[in-house]
N, C-alpha and C positions, 0 to 999 in steps of 0.2 A: 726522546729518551732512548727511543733504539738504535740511534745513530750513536748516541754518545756509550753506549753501551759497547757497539760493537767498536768503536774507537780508541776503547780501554783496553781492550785486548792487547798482550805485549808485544812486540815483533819477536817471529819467528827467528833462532838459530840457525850460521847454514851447517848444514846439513853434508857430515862425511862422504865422498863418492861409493855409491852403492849402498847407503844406509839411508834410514828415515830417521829423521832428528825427533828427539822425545819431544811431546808437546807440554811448554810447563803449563802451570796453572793458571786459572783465570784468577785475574787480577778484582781482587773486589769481594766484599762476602754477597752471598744470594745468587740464583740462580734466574738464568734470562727465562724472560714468559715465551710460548709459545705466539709467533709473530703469523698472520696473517700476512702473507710475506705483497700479494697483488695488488690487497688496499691498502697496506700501509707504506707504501715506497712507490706503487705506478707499478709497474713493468718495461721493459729496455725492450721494443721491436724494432723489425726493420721497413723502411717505408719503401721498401719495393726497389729501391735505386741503390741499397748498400749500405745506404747512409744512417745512424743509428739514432734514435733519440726517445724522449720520454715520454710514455703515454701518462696521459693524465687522469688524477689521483678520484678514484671512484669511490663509493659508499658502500659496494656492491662486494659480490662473491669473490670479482676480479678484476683487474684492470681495463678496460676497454680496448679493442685493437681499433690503429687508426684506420680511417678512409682507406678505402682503395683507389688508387688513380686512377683519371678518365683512361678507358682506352686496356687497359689492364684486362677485365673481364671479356671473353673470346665472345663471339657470335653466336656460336652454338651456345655457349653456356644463357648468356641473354636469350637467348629463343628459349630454351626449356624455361627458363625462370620465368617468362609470359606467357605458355602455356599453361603450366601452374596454376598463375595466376587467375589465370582465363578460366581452368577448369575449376578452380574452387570457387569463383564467385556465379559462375555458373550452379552449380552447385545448393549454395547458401541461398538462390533468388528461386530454386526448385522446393525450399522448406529444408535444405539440409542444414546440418550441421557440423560444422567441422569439427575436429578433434581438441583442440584450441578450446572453443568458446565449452564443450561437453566437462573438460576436464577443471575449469576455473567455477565452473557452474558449481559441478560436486565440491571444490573448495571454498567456497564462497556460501555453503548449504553447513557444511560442519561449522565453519567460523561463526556462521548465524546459531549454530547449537550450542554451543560457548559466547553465546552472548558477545560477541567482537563483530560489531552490524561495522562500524570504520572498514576492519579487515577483509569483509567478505564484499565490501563495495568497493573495495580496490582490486579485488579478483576480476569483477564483471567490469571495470573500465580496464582493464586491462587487455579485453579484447572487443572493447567498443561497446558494450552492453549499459547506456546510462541508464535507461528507463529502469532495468533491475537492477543496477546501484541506489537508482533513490530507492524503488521498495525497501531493499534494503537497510537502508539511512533507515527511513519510516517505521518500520519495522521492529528496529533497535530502537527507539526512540529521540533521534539524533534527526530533529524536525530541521533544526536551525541550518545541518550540515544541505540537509536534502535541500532545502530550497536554494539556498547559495548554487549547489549542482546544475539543479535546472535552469538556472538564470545563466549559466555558461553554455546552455545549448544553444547551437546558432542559427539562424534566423526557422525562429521557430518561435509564432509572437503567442501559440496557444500553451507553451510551457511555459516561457515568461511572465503569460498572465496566471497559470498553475503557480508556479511560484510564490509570487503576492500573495495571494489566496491563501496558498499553505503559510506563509508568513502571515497572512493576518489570522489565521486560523489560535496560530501558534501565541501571538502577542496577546488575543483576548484572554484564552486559556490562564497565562502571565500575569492580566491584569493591569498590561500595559496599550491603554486605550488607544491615545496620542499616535504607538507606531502602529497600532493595527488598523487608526484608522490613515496615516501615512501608506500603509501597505495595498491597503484597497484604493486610495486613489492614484495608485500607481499602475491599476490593471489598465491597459489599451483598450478592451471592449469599452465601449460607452454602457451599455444596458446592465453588464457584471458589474463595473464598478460601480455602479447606482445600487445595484441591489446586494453587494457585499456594503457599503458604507451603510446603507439601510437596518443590515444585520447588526454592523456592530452598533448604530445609535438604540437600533430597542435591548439588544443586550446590555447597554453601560446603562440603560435608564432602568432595569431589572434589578440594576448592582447599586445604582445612584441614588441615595435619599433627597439630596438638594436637589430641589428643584430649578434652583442659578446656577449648580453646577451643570448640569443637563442643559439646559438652553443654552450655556456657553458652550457646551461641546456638541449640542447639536446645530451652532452656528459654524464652528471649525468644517465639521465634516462638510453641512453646507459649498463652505470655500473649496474644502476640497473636492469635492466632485466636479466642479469645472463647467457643470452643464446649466443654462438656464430655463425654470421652470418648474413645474410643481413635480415633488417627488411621486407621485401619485399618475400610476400609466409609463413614470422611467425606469421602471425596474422592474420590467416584465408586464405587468397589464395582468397579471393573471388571479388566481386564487390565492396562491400565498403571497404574495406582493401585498394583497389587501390584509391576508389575517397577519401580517409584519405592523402596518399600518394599525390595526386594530390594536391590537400587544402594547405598540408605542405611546398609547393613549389611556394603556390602560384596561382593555375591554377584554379582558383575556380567556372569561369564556366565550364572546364571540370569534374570536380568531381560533380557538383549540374547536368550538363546531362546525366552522367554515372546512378548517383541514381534514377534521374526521368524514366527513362528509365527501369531502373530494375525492380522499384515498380511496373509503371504500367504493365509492362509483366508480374507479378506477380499476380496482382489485376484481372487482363482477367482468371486468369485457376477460370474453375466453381468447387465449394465445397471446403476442405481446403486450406491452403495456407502455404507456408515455412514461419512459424514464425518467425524461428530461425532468418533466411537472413532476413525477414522486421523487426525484431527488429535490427539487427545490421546495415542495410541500414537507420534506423532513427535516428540512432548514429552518420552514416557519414551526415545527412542531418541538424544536429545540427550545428555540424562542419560546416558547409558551410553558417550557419546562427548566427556565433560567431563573436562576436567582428565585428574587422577591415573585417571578410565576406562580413558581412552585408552589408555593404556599396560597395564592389566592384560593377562596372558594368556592367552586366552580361544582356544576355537577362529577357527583363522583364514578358515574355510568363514564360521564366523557372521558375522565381525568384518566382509568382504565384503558380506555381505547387509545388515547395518548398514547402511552406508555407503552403499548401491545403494539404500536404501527411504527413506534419509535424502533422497538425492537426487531421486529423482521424488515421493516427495509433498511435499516444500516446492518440487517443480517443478509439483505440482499448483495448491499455494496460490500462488504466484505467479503462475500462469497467469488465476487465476479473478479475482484482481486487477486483472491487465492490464499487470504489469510485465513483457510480453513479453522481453529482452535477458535479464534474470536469469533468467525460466523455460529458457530455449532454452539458458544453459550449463547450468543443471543435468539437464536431456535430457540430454546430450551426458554431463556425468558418468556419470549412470545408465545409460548407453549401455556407457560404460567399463567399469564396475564389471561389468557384466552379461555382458560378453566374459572379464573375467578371471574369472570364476566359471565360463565355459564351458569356460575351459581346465582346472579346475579338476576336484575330482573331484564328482558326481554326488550332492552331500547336502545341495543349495538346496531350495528349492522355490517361488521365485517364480515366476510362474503364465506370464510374458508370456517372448515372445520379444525380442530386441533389434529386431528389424523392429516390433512391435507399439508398443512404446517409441517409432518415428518416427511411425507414423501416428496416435498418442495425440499428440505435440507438432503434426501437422500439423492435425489434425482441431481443433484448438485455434486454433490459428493461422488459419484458414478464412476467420473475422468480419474481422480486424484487418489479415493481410497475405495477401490472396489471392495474388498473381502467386507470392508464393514457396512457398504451400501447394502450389497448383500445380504448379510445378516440383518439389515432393519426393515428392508423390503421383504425380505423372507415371513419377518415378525409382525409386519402391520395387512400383509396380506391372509395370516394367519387368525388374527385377535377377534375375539366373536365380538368386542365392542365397538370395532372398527364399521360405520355402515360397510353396504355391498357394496355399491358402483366405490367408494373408497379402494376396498378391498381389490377389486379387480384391476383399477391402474395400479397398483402397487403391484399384483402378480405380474403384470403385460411387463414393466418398469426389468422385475425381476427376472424375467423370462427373457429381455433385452439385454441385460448383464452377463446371463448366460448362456449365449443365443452362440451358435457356432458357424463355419461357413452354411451349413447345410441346412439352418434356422434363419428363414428371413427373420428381420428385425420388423417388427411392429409397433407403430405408433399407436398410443394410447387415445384414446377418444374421450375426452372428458366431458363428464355430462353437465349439465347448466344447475349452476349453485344451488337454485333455487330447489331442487329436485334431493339433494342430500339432505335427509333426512337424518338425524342420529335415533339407534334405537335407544328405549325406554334402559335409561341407569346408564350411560352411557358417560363415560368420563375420560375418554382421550388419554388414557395412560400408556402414554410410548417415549415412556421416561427413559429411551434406549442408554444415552451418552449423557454422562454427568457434566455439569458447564467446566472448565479450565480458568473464566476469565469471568471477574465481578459487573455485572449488568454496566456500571459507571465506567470503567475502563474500558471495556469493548464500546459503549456508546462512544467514548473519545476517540478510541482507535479506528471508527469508522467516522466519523467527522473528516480526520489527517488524511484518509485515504482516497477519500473524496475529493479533500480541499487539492490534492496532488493532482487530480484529474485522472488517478487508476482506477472510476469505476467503469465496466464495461457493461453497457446498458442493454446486451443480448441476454444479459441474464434475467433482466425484472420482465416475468410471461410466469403464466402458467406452466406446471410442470410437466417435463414432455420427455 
């Protein structure tokens, strides 16, 4: 349209010697649009030898310049350009950062503020940054994009099997059995895909009233998995493998006391903790809080503790993530849950105090949002309901926040569980930060983050 436009134009008048000939009018009623002149026609360069031709039609700001010929660029210029080089990946392998990856980061941080997770994950692959394009994806809710992502990284079989995973994560969620249980027998590990196809048979028998439908789809899965032999010992051998096993059958308060039980044995050893086994122990504690679970009758002591261990360790996995907003309600859940168990009668046994609970979210939060770490360390080391030895990792915590060169840093000494005592009226009121995010939704959103393979398992330890 712009060609035939500018082809309407009349021909020019010649023009008296020593005058300029008047320009008549353009021909045609309406006025030409303002033309992007590079993307819509190419550009006319020269290819280095005189000879002129058309660069090709781009999408972009501007037309692209051709190639430059071998031989063209001088020596010296090649030497500087591989020092460069040399000094910036040098550079980048010391922890730096270049200017590049700093500034797509900060655009990629407002796009995710506006809600545009697509836009800000094309920021970070833009300077090679895929792992924060999928958060990203994740993040925005654009499950389906992130996995496709990670299935294009190359030979990399532990994100190809992430992928599946967050697909099959994604398909149950859906309600679409068939591909989630296609997605899991797609993972390469033999021991994952036994115990994701495990997951999703006791989840679809949570949701399944036929009993023929369930045996036809727990013959499917069967096929799919590929291994021969009892599923019993192929999918981990451990504690939740069996309270999976248990669920699937039906036993669902054996399996939700098998898990409560594990967790907290686990939760008691002082400094790290087997990641591995509490994330897959809150896979079986999902399961026992699915569908037709839910509702079983089960003790109500345990069904509490569920729910409170559900909440702090997908508050842990969120935390290691970095989706600070979702971990801080589910604190806050776990906070809840852990009050109403105190009012309860005496046959929990999770290991922490509800105070403990804040300074595990605070001690977290340290890196990313000091001022308000701060102020909740400040508040819990403060609170006359807070026991002592509480009290005192929360001062040492605070004292470490605002410790300066001339301040060594001091590591907190925590004392053995068994020794915090709460005093008499003692009610755990460190309702600092109000949740952002409904207990169901953050549950999901730490499912995704996991299924992705972004939990970092330095985080699940005692707070330090």
């Amino acid at each position: 349209a712009a060609l035939k436009a500018r082809n309407s134009l009349p021909a020019l008048g010649v023009a008296p010697v020593g005058k300029l000939a008047p320009l008549p009018p353009i021909a045609g009623a309406g006025t030409l649009t303002k033309l992007r002149a590079a993307s819509a026609f190419g550009s006319l360069q020269s290819n280095g030898h005189g000879n002129g031709h058309h660069a090709s039609v781009g999408d972009g700001d501007g037309g692209a310049l051709p190639p430059t010929p071998a031989g063209v660029t001088s020596g010296v210029t090649s030497g500087v350009t591989s020092n460069i080089v040399a000094a910036a990946k040098k550079f980048v392998a010391k922890g730096g950062v270049d200017e590049a990856s700093t500034v797509r980061a900060a655009q990629a941080a407002a796009r995710l503020v506006h809600g545009d997770a697509i836009g800000a994950a094309s920021r970070y692959l833009s300077v090679g940054a895929t792992r924060e394009a999928v958060k990203a994806l994740i993040r925005g809710s654009q499950i389906e994009m992130a996995a496709a992502l990670m299935r294009t990284l190359p030979a990399d079989k532990a994100s190809k099997d992430a992928a599946h995973v967050l697909a099959c994560e994604r398909a149950v969620e859906l309600g679409e059995w068939e591909i989630a249980a296609e997605a899991a027998g797609s993972i390469a590990n033999v021991t994952e895909r036994s115990w994701r196809l495990l997951l999703v048979r006791a989840r679809f028998a949570a949701t399944e009233s036929d009993g023929t439908v369930v045996t036809r789809f727990d013959a499917m899965c069967d096929a799919t998995r590929q291994v021969a032999g009892s599923w019993e010992g192929g999918c981990g051998g451990d504690v939740a493998e069996s309270a999976v096993l248990h669920s699937l059958v039906g036993e669902v308060d054996v399996a939700a006391s098998e898990c409560v039980r594990a967790v907290n044995d686990e939760l008691k050893r002082p400094g790290a903790w087997n990641a591995k086994a509490l994330t897959r122990l809150l896979e079986a504690l999902h399961v026992c809080s699915h569908g037709a679970h839910a509702l079983r009758a089960i003790d109500p002591v345990i069904r509490q503790e569920v729910t409170l261990q559900r909440c702090y360790l997908s508050a842990l996995v969120l935390a290691s993530a970095g989706y600070t907003p979702a971990a801080n309600s589910l604190f806050h859940h776990a906070r809840a849950a852990l009050k109403q168990l105190n009012k309860s009668e005496a046959r929990f046994g999770f290991p922490h105090a509800v105070a403990m609970i804040s300074i595990h979210e605070l001690s977290l939060m340290m890196g990313h949002h000091p001022t308000e770490a701060e102020e909740g360390l400040a508040e819990v080391a403060e609170a006359a309901s807070v026991p002592p030895l509480l009290r005192e990792i929360a001062a040492r915590l605070h004292a470490n926040l605002t410790a300066t060169r001339d301040v060594p840093r001091e590591e907190p000494v925590l004392p053995a569980m068994e020794s915090i005592v709460p005093p008499a009226g003692y009610n755990g009121a460190m309702d600092w930060k109000a949740p952002k995010m409904t207990m169901g939704d953050a549950l999901r959103t730490a499912k995704m983050w996991d299924a992705a393979g972004a939990t970092d398992h330095a985080f699940f330890r005692t707070p330090h």
